[in-house]
ZAZA-957523 format. One record per residue (C-alpha): x, y, z; residue in three letters. Coordinates in Angstrom, 3 decimals, always signed. Layout:
BEGIN
REC X Y Z ALA .
...
***
This chain:
BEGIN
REC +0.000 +0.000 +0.000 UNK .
REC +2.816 +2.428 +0.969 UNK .
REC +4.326 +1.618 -2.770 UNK .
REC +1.266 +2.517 -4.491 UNK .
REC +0.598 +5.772 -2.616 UNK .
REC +3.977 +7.055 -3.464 UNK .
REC +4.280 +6.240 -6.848 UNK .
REC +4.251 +9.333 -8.944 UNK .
REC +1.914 +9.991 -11.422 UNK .
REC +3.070 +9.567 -15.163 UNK .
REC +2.356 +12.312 -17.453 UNK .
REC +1.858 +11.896 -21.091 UNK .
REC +5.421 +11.384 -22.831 UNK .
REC +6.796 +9.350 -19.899 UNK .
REC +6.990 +12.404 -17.694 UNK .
REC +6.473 +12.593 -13.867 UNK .
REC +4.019 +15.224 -12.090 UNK .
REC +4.182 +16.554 -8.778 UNK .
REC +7.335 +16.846 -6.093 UNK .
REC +8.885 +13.332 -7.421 UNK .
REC +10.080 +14.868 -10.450 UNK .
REC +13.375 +16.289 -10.388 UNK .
REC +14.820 +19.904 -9.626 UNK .
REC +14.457 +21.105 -13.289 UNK .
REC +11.190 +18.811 -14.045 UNK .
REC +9.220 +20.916 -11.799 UNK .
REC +10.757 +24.491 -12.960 UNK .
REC +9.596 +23.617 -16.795 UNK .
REC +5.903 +22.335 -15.357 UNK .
REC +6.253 +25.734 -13.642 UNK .
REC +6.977 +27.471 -16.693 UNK .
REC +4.324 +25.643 -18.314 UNK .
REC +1.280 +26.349 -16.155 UNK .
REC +1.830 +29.836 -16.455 UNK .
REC +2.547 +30.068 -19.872 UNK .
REC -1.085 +28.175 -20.217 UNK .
REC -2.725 +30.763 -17.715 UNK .
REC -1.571 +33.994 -19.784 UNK .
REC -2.265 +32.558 -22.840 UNK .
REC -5.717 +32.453 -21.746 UNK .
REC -5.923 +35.803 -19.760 UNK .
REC -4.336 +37.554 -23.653 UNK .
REC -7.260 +35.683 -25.141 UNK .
REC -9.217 +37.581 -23.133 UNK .
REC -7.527 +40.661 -23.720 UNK .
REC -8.292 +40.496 -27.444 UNK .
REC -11.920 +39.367 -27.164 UNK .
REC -12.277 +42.559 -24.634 UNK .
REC -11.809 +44.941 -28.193 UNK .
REC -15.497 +43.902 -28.599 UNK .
REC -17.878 +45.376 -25.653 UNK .
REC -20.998 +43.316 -24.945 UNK .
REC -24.030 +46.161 -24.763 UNK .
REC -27.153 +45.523 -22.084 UNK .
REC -29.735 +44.274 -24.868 UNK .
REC -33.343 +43.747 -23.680 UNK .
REC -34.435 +40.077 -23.941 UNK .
REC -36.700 +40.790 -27.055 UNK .
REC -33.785 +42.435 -28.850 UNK .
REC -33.014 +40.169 -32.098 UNK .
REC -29.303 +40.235 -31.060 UNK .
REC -29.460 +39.356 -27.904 UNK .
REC -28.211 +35.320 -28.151 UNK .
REC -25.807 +36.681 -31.059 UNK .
REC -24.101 +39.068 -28.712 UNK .
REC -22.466 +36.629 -26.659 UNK .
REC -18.510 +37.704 -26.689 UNK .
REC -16.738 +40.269 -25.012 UNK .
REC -16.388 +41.892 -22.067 UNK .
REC -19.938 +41.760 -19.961 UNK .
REC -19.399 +44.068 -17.348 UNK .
REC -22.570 +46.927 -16.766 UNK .
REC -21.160 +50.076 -15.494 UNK .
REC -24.356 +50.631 -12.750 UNK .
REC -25.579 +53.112 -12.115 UNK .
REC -24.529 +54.836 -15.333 UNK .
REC -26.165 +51.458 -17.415 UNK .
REC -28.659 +49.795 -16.544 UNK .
REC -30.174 +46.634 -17.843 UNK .
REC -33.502 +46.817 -19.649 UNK .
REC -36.416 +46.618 -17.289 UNK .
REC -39.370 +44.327 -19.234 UNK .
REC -42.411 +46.608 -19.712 UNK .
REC -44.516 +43.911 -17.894 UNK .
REC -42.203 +44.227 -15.397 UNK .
REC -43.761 +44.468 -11.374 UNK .
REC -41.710 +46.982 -9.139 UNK .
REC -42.212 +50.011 -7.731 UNK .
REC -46.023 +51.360 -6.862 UNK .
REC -46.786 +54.610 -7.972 UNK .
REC -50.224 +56.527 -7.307 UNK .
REC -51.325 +59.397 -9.874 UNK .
REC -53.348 +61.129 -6.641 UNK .
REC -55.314 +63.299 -9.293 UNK .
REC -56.868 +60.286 -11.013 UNK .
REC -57.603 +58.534 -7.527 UNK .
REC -61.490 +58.134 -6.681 UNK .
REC -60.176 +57.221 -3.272 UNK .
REC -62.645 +53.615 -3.631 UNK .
REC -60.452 +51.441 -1.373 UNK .
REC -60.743 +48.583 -3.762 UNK .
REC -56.561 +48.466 -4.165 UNK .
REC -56.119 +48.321 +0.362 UNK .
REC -58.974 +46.034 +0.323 UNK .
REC -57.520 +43.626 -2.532 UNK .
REC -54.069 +43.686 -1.145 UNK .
REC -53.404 +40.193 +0.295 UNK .
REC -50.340 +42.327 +3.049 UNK .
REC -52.139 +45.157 +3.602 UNK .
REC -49.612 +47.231 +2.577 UNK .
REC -51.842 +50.000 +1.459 UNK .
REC -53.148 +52.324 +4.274 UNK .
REC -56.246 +54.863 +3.047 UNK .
REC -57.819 +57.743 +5.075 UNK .
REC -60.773 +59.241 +3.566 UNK .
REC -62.918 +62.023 +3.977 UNK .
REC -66.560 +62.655 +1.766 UNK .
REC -66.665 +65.639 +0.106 UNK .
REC -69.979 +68.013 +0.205 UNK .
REC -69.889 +68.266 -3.355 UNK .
REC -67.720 +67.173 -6.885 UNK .
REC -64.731 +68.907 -6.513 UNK .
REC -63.405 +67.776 -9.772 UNK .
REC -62.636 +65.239 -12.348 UNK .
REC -60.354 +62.794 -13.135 UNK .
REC -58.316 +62.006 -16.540 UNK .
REC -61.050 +59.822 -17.859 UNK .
REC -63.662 +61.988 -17.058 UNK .
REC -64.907 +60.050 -13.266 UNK .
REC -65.991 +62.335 -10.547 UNK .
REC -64.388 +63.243 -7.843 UNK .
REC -66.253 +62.983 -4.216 UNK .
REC -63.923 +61.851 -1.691 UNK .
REC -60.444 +63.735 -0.434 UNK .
REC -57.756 +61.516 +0.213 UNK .
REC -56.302 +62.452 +3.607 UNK .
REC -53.914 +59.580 +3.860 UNK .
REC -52.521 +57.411 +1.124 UNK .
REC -49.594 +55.435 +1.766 UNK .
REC -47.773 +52.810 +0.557 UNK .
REC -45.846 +50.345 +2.401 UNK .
REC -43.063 +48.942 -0.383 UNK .
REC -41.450 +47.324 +2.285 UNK .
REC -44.699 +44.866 +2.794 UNK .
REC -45.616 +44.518 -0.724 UNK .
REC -45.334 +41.372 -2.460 UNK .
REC -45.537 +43.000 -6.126 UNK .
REC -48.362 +40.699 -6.806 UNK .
REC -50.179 +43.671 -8.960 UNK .
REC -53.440 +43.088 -7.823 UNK .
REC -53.639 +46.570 -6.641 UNK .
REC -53.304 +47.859 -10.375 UNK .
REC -55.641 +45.386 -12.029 UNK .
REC -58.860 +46.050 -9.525 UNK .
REC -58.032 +50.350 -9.903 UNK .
REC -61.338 +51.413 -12.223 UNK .
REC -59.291 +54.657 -13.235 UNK .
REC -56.011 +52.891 -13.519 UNK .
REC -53.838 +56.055 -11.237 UNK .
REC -52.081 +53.299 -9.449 UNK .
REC -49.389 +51.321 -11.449 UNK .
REC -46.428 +49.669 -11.317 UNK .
REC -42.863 +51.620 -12.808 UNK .
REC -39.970 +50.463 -13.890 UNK .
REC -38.144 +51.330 -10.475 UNK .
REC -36.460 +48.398 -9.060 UNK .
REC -33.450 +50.276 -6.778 UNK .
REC -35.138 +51.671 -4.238 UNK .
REC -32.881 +50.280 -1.219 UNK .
REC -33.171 +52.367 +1.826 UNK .
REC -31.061 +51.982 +5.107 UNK .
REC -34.253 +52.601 +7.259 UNK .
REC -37.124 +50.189 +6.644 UNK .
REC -39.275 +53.138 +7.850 UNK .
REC -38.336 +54.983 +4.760 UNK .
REC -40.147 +52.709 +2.382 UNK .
REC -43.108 +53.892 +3.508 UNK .
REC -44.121 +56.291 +0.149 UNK .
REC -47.046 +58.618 +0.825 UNK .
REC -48.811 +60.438 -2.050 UNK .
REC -51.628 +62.487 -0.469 UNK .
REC -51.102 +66.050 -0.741 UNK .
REC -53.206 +67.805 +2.220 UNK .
REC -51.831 +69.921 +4.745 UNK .
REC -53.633 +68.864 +7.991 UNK .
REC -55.275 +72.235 +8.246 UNK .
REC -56.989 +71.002 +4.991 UNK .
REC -57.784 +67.550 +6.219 UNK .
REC -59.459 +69.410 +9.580 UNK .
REC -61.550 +71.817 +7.354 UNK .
REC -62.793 +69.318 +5.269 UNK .
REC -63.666 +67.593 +7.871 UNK .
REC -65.584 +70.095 +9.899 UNK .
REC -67.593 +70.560 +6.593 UNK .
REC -68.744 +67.119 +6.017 UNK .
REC -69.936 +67.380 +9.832 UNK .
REC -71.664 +70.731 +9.393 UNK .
REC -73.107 +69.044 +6.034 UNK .
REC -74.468 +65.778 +7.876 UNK .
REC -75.853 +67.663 +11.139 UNK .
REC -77.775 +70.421 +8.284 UNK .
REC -79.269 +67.810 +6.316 UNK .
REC -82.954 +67.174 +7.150 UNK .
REC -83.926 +63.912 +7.750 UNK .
REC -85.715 +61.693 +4.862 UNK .
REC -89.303 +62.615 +4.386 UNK .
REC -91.951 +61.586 +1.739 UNK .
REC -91.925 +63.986 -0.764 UNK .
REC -95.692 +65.299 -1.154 UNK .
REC -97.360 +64.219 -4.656 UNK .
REC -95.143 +61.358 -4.908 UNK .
REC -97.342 +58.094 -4.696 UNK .
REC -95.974 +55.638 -1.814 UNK .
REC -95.684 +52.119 -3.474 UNK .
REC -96.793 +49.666 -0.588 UNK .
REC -94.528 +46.896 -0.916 UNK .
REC -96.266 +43.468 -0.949 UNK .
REC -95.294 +40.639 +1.016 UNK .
REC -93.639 +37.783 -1.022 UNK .
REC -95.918 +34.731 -1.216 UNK .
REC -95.082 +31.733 +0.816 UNK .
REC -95.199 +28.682 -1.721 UNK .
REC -96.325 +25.482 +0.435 UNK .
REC -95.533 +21.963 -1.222 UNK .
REC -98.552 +19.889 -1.210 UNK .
REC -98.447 +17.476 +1.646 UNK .
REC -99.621 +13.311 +1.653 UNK .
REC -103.371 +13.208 +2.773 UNK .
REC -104.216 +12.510 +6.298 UNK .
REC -106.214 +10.030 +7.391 UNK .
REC -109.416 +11.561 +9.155 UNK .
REC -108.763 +9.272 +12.236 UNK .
REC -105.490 +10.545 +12.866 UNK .
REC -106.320 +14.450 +12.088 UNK .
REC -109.695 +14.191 +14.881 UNK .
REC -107.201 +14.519 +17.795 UNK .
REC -105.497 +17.556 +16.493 UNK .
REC -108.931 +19.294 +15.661 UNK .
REC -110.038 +18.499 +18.994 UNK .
REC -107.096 +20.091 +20.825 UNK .
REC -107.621 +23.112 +18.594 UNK .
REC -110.712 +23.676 +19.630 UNK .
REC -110.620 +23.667 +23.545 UNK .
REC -109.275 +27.163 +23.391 UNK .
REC -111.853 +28.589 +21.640 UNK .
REC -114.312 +27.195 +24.107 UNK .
REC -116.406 +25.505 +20.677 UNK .
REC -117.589 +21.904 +21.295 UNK .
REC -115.076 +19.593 +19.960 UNK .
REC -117.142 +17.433 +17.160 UNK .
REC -117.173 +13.648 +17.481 UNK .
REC -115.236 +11.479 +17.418 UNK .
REC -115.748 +9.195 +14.222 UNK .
REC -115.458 +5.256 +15.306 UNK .
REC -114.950 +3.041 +12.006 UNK .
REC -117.900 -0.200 +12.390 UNK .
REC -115.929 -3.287 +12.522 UNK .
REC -117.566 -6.747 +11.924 UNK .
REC -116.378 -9.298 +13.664 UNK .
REC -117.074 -12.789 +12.211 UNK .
REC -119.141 -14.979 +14.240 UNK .
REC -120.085 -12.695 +16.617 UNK .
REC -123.783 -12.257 +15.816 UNK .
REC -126.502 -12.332 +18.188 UNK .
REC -129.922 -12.688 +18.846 UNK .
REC -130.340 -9.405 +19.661 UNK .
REC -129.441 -7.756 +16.682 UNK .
REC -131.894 -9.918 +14.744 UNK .
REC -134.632 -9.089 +16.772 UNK .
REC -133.565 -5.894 +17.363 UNK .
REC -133.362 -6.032 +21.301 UNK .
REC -131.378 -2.997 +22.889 UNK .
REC -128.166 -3.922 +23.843 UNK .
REC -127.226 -4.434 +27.784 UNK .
REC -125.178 -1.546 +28.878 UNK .
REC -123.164 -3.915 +31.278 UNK .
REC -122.222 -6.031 +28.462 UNK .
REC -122.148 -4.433 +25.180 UNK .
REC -121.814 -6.426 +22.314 UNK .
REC -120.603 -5.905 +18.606 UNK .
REC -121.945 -3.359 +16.858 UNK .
REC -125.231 -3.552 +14.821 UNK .
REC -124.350 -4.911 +11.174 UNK .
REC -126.013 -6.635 +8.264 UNK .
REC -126.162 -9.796 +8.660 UNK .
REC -125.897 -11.508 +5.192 UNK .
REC -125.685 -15.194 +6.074 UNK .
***
């Protein structure tokens, strides 16, 4: 075992590698190695004439443009940001309706809105929608945001988006926090006291006179038909329905049963029964 780990190892033309070689063997593998290394680093040198330029993906020479030296000088180039691309939030505040639909939708809740009704339109947005409601508050938490873009596809005027910003590293987490509402808070406290003074002078809801009240009809209950009852069963029920009302309950309705064999004298000659011992009831006799 001790032969075989310190045999050297035979290089091609009957050389030896490694520290068993002799004094001048390991001064031309030296030489050799390096002579390999700057041949490959002048390579480079040459190829390096030829600059590789940050191509967007959808550039027909991107895959062509594969030689060269690849380095992007950032900040000064960037790489091309996809248009589809989902980064930075951005809110056009003139366009905003202030309709919560983008903090509602968000699955972090990174979107905080404080709004206040307006007593009347105070303007209009780009596509022509209303504006009623002042947005006190509107900020944006990037630092909770999971750039899912559900935000931008539920926003009916489409003020909130997503740019092409992707470097937005702060060294307080705090500062990630982008607002984009635009009142002072003297505004916010004098639109405020006017929606109050607004809602305390409004009379309350009265029927306007020569306006026809519509009485609303009750819906009709739809009963499924039910099996029939047999009158035997139902004469209980009736009964107990009745002793409130203080009515005489009516009688109670005994099927006749005949009983074969059980004829008498009696009812052939038409005797009355004896109370102490009352027989089968009265029936036609065939045989």
């Amino acid at each position: 075992m001790d032969d075989i780990a310190e045999k050297p190892a035979i290089l091609s033309g009957g050389r030896r590698k490694g520290i068993h070689n002799s004094y001048w063997g390991n001064i031309g593998e030296t030489v050799s190695t390096l002579w390999k290394g700057l041949m490959l680093t002048l390579m480079h040198f040459t190829r390096a004439r030829k600059r590789w330029y940050p191509l967007g993906v959808n550039d027909k020479e991107y895959y062509l443009n594969n030689s060269g030296a690849f380095t992007v000088r950032y900040p000064h180039e960037i790489l091309p940001v996809p248009d589809n691309g989902r980064y930075k939030l951005h809110n056009e505040i003139e366009d905003c309706i202030v309709c919560d639909k983008c903090a509602n939708i968000c699955p972090v809740d990174c979107i905080e809105i404080e709004s206040i009704r307006a007593v009347r339109e105070f303007g209009k947005t780009s596509d022509g929608t209303p504006r009623k409601i002042y947005a006190a508050r509107f900020d944006i938490d990037m630092a909770k945001c999971c750039f899912c873009g559900l935000c931008t596809t539920v926003c009916p005027t489409e003020c909130l988006t997503m740019t092409k910003e992707f470097d937005f590293s702060e060294y307080e987490i705090k500062n990630h926090i982008f607002s984009f509402a635009r009142m002072s808070p003297e505004e916010i406290a004098l639109k405020r006291k006017e929606w109050e003074e607004f809602e305390k002078n409004q009379p309350a809801q009265s029927p306007q006179p020569g306006i026809a009240q519509v009485a609303v009809k009750p819906k009709p209950v739809i009963r499924t038909p039910s099996s029939p009852v047999n009158p035997v069963e139902q004469a209980p029920d009736s009964q107990t329905s009745n002793q409130g009302t203080g009515s005489p309950a009516p009688a109670k309705f005994k099927p006749k049963i005949k009983i074969p064999g059980s004829s008498t004298g009696n009812e052939k000659t038409g005797d009355k029964k004896d109370p102490g011992n009352p027989g089968p009831d009265k029936t036609d006799d065939k045989n």
